[in-house]
C-alpha positions as CSV (number, residue, x, y, z in Angstrom):
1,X,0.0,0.0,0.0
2,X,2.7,2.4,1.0
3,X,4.6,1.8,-2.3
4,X,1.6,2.2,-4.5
5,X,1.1,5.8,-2.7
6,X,4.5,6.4,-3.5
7,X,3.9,5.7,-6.9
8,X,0.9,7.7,-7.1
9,X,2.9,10.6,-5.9
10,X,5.6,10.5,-8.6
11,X,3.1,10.4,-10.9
12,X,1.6,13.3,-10.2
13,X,5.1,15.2,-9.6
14,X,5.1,16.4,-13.2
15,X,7.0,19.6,-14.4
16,X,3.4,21.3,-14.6
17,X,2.5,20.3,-11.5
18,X,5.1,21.4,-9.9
19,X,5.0,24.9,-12.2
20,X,1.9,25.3,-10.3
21,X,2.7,24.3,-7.1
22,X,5.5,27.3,-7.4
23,X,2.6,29.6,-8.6
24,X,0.5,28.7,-5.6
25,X,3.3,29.4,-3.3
26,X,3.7,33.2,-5.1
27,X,0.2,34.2,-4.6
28,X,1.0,34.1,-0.9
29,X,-1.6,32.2,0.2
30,X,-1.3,30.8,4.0
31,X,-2.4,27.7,5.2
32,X,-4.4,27.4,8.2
33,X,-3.6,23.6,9.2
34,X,-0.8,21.4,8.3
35,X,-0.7,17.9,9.8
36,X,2.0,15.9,10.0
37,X,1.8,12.2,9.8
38,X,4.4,9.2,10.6
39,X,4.9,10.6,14.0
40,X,7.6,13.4,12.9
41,X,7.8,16.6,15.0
42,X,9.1,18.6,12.4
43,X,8.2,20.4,9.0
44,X,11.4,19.3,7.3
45,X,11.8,22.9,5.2
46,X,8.0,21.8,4.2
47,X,5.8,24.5,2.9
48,X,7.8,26.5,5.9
49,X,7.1,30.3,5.1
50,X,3.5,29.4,3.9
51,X,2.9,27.5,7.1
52,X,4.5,30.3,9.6
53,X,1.7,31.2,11.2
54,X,-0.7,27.8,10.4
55,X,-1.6,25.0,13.5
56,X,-0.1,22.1,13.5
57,X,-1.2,19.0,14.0
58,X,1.0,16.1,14.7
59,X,0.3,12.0,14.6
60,X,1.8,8.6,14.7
61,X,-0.5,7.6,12.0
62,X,1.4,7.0,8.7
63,X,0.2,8.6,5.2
64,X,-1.2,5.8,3.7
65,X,-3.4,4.7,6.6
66,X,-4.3,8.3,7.4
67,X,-7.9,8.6,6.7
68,X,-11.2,10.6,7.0
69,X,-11.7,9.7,11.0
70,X,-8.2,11.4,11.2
71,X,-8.7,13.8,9.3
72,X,-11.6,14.8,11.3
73,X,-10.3,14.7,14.3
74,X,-7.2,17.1,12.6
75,X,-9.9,19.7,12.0
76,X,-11.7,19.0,15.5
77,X,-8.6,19.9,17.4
78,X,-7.9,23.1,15.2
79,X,-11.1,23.8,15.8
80,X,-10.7,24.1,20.0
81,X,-7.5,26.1,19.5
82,X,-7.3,29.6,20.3
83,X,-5.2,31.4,16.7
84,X,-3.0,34.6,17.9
85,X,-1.9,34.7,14.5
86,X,1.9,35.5,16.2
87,X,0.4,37.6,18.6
88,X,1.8,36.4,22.3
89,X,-1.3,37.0,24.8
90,X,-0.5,39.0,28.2
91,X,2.5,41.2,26.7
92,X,2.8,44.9,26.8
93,X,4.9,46.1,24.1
94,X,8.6,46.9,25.8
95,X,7.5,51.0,25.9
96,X,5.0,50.2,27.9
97,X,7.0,48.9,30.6
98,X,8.1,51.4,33.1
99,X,11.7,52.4,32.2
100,X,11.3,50.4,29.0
101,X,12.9,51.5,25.4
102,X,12.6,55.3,25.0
């Protein structure tokens, strides 16, 4: 199963798929959720800028067996988390701060 995934894959890595995998990544579109499969906690240079400010999601289960039950559950935890979009709740900016930067 995994090697017929595999193959899929390569198949559909042609030179105008990937032409437009390169135009995707210029329109600067962000992705919200990214999940990570095989039990990896890492991106692995994936997708990195487009994913700087997307939730990830991490599990044991490998690619081939990941299926719609996970991938519900994926969007069920997104779902519960609280996005700052960056933003780092309970900070004042450092001028704020009595005797902060002037």
């Amino acid at each position: 199963m995994a090697l017929a995934a595999l193959a899929v894959l390569v198949l559909l890595l042609t030179s105008a798929n990937v032409a437009g995998l390169l135009l995707a990544r210029a329109s600067g579109r962000t992705r919200d959720l990214l999940v990570r499969t095989g039990g990896e906690k890492r991106l692995s240079d994936f997708l990195l800028w487009e994913c700087a400010y997307a939730e990830l999601c991490f599990t044991e289960r490998m690619w081939p067996d990941f299926g719609a039950d996970d991938l519900r559950s994926a969007i069920e935890e997104f779902r519960r988390r609280d996005r700052r979009y960056g933003a780092v709740g309970g900070v004042q900016p450092l001028a704020a701060v009595p005797g902060g930067a002037r």
